[in-house]
C-alpha positions in Angstrom: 0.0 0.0 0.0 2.7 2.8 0.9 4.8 1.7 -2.2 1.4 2.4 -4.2 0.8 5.7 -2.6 4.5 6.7 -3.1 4.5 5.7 -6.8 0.8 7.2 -7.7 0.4 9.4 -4.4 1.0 12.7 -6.6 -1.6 11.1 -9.1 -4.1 10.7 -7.0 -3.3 14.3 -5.2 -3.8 16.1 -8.4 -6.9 13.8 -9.3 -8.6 15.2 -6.1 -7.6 18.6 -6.6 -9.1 18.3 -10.0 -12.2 16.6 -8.8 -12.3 19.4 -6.0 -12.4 22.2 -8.4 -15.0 20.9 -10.4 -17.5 20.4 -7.5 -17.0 24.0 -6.7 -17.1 25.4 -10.0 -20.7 23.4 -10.3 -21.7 24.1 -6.7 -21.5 28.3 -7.6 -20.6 29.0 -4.0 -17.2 29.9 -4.9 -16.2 32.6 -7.5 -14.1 31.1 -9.9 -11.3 33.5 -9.7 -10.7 32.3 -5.7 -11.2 28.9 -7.6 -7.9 30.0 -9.4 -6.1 31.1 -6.5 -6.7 28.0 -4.9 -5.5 25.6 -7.2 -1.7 27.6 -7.4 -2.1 27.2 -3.5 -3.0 23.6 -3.9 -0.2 22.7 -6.0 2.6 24.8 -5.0 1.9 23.9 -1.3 3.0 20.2 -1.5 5.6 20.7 -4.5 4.1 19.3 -7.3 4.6 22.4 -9.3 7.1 25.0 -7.8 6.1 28.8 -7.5 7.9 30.0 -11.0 5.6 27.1 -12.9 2.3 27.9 -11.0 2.6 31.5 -11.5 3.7 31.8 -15.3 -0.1 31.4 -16.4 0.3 35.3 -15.6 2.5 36.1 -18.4 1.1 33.4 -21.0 0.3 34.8 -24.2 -3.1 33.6 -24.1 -4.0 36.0 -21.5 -2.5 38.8 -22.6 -4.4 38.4 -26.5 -7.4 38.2 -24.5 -7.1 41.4 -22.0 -6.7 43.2 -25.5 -9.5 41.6 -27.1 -12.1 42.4 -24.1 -10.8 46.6 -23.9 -11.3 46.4 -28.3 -14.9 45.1 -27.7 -15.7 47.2 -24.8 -14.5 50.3 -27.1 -16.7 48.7 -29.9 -19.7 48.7 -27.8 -19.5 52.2 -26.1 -19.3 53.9 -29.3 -21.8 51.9 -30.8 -19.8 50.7 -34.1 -21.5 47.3 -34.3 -24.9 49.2 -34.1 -24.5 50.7 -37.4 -23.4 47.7 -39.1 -26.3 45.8 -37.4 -29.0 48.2 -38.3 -27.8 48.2 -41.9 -28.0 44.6 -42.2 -31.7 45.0 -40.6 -33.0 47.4 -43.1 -32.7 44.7 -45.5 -35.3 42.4 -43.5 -38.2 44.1 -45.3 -40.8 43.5 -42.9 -40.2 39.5 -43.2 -39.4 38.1 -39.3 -37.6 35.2 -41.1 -35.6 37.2 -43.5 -34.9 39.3 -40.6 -33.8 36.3 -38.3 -31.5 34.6 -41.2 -29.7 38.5 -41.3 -29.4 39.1 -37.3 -28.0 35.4 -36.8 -25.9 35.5 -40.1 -24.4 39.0 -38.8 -24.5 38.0 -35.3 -21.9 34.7 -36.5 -19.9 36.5 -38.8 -18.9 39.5 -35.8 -18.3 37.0 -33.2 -15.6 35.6 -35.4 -13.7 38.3 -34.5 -15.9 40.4 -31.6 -16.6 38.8 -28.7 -19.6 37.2 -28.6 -21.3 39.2 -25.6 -20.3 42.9 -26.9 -22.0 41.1 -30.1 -25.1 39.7 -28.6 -25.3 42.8 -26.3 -25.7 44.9 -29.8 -27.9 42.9 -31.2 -30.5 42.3 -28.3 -31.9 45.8 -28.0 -31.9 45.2 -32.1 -33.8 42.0 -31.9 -36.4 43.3 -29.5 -36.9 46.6 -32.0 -37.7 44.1 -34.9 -39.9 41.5 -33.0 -41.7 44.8 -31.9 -42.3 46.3 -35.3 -43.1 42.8 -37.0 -45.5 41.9 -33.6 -43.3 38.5 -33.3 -42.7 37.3 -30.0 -39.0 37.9 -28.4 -39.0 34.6 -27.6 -39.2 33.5 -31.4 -35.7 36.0 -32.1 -33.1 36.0 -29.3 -32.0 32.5 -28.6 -31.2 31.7 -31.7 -29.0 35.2 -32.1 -27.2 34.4 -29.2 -27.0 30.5 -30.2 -25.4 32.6 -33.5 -22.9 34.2 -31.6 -21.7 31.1 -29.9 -21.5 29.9 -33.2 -19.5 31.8 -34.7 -17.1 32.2 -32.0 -15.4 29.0 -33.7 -14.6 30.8 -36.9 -11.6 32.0 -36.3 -9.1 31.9 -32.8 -10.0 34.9 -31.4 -14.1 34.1 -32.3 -14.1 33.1 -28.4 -11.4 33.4 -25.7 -12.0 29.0 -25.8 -10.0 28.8 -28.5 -7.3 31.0 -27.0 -7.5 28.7 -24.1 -6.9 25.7 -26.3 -4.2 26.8 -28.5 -2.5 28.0 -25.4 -2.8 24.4 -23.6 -1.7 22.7 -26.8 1.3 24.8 -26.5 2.2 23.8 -23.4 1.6 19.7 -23.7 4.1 20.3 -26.9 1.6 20.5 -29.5 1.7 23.2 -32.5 -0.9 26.1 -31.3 -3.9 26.9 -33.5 -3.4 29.3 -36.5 -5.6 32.2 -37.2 -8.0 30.0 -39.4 -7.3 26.5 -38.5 -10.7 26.0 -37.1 -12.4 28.1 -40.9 -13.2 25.8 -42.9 -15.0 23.1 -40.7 -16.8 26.5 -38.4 -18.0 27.6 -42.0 -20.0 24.2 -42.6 -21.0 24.0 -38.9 -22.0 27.8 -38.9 -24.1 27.1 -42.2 -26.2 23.9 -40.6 -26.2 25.5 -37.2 -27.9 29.2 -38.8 -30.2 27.1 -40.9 -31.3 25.1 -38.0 -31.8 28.3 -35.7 -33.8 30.2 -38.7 -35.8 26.8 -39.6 -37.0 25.3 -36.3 -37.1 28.4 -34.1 -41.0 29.1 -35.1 -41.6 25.2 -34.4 -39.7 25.2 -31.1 -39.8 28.0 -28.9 -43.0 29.0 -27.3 -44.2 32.5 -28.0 -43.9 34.2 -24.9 -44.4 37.9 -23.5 -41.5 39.4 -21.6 -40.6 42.5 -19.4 -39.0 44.1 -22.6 -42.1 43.6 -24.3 -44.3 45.0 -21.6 -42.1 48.2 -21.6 -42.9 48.5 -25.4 -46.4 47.6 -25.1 -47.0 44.7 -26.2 -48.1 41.6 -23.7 -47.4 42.6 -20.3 -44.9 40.7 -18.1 -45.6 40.3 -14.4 -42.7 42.0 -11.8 -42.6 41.4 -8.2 -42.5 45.0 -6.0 -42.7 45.8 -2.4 -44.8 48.7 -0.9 -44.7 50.0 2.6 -48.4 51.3 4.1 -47.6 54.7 4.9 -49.9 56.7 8.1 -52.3 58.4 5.4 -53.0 56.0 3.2 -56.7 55.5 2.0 -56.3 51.5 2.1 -55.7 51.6 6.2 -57.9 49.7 8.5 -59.6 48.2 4.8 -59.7 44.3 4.8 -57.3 43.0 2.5 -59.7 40.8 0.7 -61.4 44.0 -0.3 -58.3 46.3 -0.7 -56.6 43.6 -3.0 -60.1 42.1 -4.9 -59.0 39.0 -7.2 -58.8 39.9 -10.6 -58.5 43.7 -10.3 -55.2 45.3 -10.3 -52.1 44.0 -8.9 -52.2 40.6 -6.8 -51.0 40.6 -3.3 -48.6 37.9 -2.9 -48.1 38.4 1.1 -47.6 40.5 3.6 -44.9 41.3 6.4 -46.4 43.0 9.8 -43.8 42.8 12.5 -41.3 40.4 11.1 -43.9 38.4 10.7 -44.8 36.7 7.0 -49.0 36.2 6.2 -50.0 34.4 3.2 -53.1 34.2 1.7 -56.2 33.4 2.5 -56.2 37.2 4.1 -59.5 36.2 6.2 -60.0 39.0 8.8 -57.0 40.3 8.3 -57.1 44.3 7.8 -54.0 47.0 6.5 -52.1 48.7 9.1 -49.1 51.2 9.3 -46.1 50.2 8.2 -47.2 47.0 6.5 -45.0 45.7 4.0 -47.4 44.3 1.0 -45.8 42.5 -1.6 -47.2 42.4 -4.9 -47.2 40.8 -8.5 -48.4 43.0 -11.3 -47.4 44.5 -14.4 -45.5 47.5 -14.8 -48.3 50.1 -15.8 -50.6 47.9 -12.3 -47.7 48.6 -10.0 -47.2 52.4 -11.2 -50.7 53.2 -10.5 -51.1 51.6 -7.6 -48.2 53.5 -6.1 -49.3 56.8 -7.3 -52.8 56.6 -6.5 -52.5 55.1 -3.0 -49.5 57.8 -2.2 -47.3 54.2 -1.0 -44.1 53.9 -0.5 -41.0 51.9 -1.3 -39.2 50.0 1.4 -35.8 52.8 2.6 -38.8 55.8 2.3 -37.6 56.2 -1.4 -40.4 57.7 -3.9 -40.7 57.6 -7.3 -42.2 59.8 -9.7 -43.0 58.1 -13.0 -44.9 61.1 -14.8 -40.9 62.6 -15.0 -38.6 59.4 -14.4 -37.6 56.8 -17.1 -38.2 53.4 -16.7 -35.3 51.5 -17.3 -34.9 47.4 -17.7 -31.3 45.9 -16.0 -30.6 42.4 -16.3 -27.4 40.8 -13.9 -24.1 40.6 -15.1 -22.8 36.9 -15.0 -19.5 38.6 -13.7 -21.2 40.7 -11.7 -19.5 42.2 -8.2 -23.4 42.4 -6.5 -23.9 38.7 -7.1 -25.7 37.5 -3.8 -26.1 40.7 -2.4 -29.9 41.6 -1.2 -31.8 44.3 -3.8 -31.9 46.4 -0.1 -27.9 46.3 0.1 -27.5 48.2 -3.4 -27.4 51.4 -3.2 -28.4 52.2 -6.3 -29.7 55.9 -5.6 -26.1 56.7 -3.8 -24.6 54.9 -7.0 -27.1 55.6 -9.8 -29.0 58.3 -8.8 -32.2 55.9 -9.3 -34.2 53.2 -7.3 -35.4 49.2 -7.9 -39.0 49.4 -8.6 -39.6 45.8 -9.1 -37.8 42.8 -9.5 -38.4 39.9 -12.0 -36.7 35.9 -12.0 -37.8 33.7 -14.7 -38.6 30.1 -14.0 -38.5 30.5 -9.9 -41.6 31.7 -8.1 -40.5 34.5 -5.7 -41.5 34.1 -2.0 -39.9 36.2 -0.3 -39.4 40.1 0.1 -38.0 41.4 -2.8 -35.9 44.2 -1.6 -34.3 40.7 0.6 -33.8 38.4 -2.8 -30.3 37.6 -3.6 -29.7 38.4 -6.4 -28.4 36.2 -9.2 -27.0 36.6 -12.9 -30.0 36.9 -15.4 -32.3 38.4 -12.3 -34.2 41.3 -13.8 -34.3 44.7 -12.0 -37.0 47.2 -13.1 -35.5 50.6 -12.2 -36.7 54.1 -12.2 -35.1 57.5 -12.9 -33.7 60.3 -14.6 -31.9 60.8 -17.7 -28.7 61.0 -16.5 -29.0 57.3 -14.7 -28.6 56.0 -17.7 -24.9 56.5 -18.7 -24.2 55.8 -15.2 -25.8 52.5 -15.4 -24.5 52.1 -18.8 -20.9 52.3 -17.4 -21.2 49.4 -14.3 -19.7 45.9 -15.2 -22.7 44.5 -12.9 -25.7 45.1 -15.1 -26.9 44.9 -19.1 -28.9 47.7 -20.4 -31.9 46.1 -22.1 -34.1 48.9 -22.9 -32.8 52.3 -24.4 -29.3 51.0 -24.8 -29.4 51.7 -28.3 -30.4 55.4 -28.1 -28.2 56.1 -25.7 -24.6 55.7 -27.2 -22.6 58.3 -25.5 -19.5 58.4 -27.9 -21.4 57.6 -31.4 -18.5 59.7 -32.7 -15.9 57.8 -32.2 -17.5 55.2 -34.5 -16.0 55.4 -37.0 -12.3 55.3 -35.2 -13.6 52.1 -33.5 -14.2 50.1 -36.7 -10.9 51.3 -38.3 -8.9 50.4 -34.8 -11.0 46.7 -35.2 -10.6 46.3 -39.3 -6.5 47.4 -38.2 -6.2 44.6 -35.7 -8.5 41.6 -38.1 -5.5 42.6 -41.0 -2.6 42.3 -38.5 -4.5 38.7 -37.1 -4.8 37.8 -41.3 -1.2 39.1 -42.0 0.5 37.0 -38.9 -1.8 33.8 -40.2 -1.8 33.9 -43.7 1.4 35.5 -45.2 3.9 33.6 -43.4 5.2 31.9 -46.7 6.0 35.3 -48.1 7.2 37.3 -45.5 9.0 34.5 -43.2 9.3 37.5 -40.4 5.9 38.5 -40.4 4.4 36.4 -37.4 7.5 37.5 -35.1 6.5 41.0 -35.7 2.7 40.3 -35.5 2.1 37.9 -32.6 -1.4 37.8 -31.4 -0.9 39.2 -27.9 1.3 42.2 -29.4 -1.9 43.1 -31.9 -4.0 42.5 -29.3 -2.6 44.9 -26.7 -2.0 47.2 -29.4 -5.3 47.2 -30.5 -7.2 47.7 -27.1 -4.1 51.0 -26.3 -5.6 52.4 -29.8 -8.9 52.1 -28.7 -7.7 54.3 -25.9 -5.5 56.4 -27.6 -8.4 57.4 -30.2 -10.6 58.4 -27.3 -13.1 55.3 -28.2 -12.9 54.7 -23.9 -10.9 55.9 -21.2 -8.3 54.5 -19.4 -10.0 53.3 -16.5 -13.2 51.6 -18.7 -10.6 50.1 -20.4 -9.1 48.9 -16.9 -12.7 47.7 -16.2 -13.5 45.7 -18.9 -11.2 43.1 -18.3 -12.8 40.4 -16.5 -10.0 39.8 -14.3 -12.0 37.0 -12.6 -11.6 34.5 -15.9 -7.9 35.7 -16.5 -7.3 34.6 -12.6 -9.1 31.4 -12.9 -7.5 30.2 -16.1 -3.7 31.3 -14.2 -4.8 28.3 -12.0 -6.2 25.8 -14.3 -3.0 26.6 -16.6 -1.4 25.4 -13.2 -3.5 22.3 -12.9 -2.6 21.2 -16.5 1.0 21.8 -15.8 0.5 19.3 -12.8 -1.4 16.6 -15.1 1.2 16.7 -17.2 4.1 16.4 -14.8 2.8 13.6 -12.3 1.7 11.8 -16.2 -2.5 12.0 -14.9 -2.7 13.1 -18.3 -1.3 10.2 -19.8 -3.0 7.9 -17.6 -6.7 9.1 -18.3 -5.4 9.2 -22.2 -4.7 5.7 -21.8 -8.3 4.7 -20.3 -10.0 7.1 -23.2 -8.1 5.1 -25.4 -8.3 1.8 -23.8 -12.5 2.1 -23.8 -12.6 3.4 -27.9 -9.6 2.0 -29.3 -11.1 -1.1 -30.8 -13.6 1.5 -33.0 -10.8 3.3 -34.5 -9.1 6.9 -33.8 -12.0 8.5 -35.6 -14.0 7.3 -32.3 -11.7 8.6 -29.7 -11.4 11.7 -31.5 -15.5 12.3 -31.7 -15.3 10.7 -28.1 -13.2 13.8 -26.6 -15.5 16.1 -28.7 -18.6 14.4 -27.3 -17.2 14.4 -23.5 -16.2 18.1 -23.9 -19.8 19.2 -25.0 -21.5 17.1 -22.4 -19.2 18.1 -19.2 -19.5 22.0 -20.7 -23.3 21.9 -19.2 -21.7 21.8 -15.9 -18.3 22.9 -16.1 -16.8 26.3 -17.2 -15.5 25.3 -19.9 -12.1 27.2 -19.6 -11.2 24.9 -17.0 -12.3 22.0 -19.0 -10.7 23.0 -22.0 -7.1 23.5 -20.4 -7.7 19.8 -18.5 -8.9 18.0 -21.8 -6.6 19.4 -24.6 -3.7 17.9 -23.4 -5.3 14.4 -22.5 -6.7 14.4 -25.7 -3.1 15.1 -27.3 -1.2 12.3 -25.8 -4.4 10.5 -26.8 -3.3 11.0 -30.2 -0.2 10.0 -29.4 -1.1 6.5 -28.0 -3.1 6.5 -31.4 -0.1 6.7 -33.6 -1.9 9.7 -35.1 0.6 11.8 -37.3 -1.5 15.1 -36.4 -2.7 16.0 -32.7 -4.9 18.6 -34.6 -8.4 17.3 -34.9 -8.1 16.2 -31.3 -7.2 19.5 -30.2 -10.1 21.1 -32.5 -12.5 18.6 -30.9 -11.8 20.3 -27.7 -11.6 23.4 -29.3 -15.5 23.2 -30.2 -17.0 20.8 -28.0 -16.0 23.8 -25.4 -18.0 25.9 -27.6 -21.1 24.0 -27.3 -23.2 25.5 -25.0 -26.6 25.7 -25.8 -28.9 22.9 -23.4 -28.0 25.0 -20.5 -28.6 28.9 -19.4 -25.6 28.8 -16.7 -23.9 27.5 -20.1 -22.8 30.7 -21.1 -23.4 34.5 -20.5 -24.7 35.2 -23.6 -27.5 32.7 -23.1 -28.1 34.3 -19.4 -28.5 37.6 -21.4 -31.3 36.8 -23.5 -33.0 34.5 -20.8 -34.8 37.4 -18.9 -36.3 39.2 -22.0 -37.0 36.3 -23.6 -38.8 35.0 -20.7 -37.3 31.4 -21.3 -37.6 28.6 -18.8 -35.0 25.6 -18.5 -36.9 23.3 -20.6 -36.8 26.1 -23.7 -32.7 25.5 -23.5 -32.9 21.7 -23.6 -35.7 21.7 -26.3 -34.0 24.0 -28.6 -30.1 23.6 -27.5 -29.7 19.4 -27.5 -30.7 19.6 -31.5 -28.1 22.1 -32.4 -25.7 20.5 -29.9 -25.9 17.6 -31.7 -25.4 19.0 -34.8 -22.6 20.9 -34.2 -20.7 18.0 -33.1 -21.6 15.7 -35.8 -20.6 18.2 -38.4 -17.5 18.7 -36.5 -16.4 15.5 -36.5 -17.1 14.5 -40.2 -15.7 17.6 -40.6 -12.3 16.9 -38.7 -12.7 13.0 -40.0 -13.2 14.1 -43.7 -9.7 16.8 -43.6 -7.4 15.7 -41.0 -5.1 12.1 -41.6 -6.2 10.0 -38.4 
């Protein structure tokens, strides 16, 4: 036994670290950056990878190119420069909601080849709702296939999606060749082309029409919010029954009510309104206005509202969001945003509790109220999406222009590195990806597109910390040879199929494990396993497996937590879980079939 533990002790050590990490990343209780700094503790601690090893994730090219590549989308999205190109591309929909869902998911693929795919989708959104509103088509039938779009074409190209950044990287390190520029093309153009056709097809046939907050705000179907009022000393309703203050079917519904600390739910028999009630009710937004205004109530804090000369605005949570789990009550928001929460909305849970004490969570909607100047305050936090107005409300439209050049700049420098190498041998040392990258997002900065600090803030400095420590982890794999030994039972279980199995085996295993797992961990841990499975393959090329990872860990449509951009849409869309799985385990499925002819029909196996 001790001469097992010596030989496979660091094995199994890194095995539970690994294991470890996972639960937590699935669990949500921990943020994945302290996820990060606990694997470099985890593995330095013992010594099965020393300090210097651990920390050079930090200085990896990987994320350096993507630091640039968030502060050139943040600078493309507060000028507005995808806005022009997307309402150009709309004009052309001609009143046809097809024609104008096979433009918006075309162009929605096509920028997040080389945007990211949340500056795209958050572009596109306010766009989408404009065009289900003047055609009268439900949200629901337009947004998740133009964020499906995005994480589509995120595999176009390596900087489509910081996953392919993470895989190249990893490939690097095992001793693989890193991707190119357009190694992943020509198969993403054939999945891209099935995938859109899909989306365009099957979307009328597979999502439910369904009313949403957005569309409430523009009129059409109202969508239910959940407020909180406080009975004030002259209110009209006090020492009224509730059963007749609240009648069923007439203005908003009382879901409860707090007197003392002290929850009452319904039936209200006997029960009569007192000062300093808290009453809790469902109701749409034009309900919950006039109930307020009429009945002279108040929000919980003493905070008023005036909607006659306020502007409603629609806030949906930031997956990367600093306020995550922090109660409505705890925001500050007039301190911060010189406005107030009105009303809160969570699709697919059934609120019962106060809303001013809900936690909140990504994709939570917060209905806020107030003046015009709230908005580019709003517009500027990392912790919320604008949903309504966004897209009248571009605060450095002039720089446009400037943006797109600084963007078309940086796509011909990432073309000249990948392409021309043949004629100018020298060309990629001058041109590497992280140099264009970083000089991109200082042009951005230097052209006035965003300041300094925005720049600073777009980072998401949580994901760059994380991947430091999963880098770490697949340095660890590598070194105690747990890479070679799950390698060994991949191959071991598919080997008698072929390497065409093993290689659609890792590309299955990726897109499965991605519903649970962010996948920049799980790409880092799989890419090399699936290259010394190619090894103990005799394959000539680690390639396809690598590109198996690369878009298995872009396959994230059965889930809402599977991505940001599907957490975006999921609030004005008003989608449940079960719209995901319906719509997402078809194109899932697709995408990794037509990968893996793809990969089977080019690459020598």
């Amino acid at each position: 036994m001790s001469a097992f533990l010596h030989e496979h002790g660091p094995q199994l050590y890194v095995g539970l670290v690994t294991v470890a990490s996972l639960i937590l990343l699935i669990s949500g209780k921990v943020t994945i950056d302290v996820i990060g700094i606990g694997l470099i503790a985890a593995l330095v601690a013992p010594g099965i990878v020393d300090v210097k090893a651990a920390l050079s994730g930090f200085s990896d090219s990987t994320i350096v190119t993507l630091a640039g590549l968030y502060v050139i989308a943040e600078g493309l999205t507060r000028t507005g420069a995808l806005e022009f190109v997307a309402r150009a591309t709309l004009r052309f929909s001609k009143g046809s909601a097809t024609r104008g869902l096979w433009l918006l998911c075309t162009l929605g693929a096509l920028l997040s080849g080389f945007v990211s795919d949340t500056a795209v989708v958050l572009v596109l959104l306010p766009i989408t709702l404009q065009l289900a509103r003047e055609l009268d088509v439900a949200p629901s039938r337009l947004l998740m296939p133009v964020a499906f779009s995005a994480l589509l074409g995120g595999t176009l190209t390596l900087v489509g999606t910081s996953i392919n950044l993470f895989v190249s990287g990893a490939a690097e390190k095992a001793g693989a060749a890193p991707l190119g520029m357009f190694t992943m093309t020509p198969i993403a153009l054939a999945v891209n082309a099935v995938g859109i056709a899909y989306l365009v097809l099957f979307a009328p046939k597979l999502l439910r029409a369904r009313s949403s907050v957005s569309a409430a705000l523009a009129a059409v179907a109202p969508r239910e919010y959940v407020t909180e009022l406080v009975i004030g000393p002259s209110s009209p309703l006090l020492d009224k029954p509730y059963a007749e203050a609240f009648p069923a079917g007439k203005g908003p519904k009382l879901l409860f009510f707090v007197r003392d600390e002290r929850t009452h739910w319904p039936p209200f028999i006997g029960g009569t309104l007192k000062k300093g009630d808290v009453i809790v009710l469902q109701g749409d937004v034009q309900q919950l206005t006039d109930f307020q205004a009429t009945l002279a109530l108040k929000m919980v804090g003493n905070q008023r509202f005036d909607p006659a000369s306020m502007n409603f605005i629609e806030l949906a949570v930031s997956p990367r969001a600093q306020i995550r789990g922090r109660r409505i009550a705890d925001l500050h928001m007039q301190r911060d945003y010189d406005c107030n929460v009105v009303a809160v909305l969570r699709e697919g849970h059934h609120i019962r509790e106060r809303a001013s004490e809900l936690a909140l969570e990504p994709g939570d909607l917060l209905l806020v109220c107030g003046k015009e100047q709230s908005i580019p305050k709003l517009r500027q936090s990392t912790d919320f999406y604008l949903l309504t107005g966004e897209h009248k409300h571009l605060v450095l439209r002039q720089h446009a222009r400037r943006a797109l050049l600084v963007l078309a700049a940086v796509i011909a420098c990432f073309i000249a590195s990948s392409t021309f190498e043949t004629l100018l041998p020298n060309v990629k040392k001058m041109l590497p990806l992280p140099l264009v990258s970083l000089g991109g997002a200082i042009a951005m900065v230097v052209t006035g597109c965003l300041t300094a600090r925005r720049a600073y803030r777009s980072i998401d400095w949580t994901i760059l910390v994380f991947v430091v420590g999963a880098l770490a982890l697949g340095v660890a794999t590598e070194s105690t040879q747990l890479a070679r030994l799950c390698a060994e039972g991949m191959v071991g279980a598919l080997r008698g199929i072929g390497p065409a199995a093993v290689m659609c085996g890792f590309g299955l295993l990726t897109t499965l494990l991605h519903q649970f797992i962010a996948p920049y961990a799980l790409v880092v841990l799989l890419t090399p396993i699936a290259i010394e499975a190619s090894r103990l393959m005799g394959s000539p090329d680690p390639t396809p497996y690598v590109l198996a990872i690369a878009f298995g860990g872009s396959n994230a449509f059965t889930c809402p937590m599977g991505h940001q951009v599907n957490l975006m849409v999921m609030g004005p869309g008003a989608y449940k879980y079960g719209d995901y799985l319906r719509f997402g385990i078809p194109i899932a499925l697709l995408t990794w079939l037509v990968a893996s002819f793809g990969l089977w029909l080019l690459y020598p196996l």
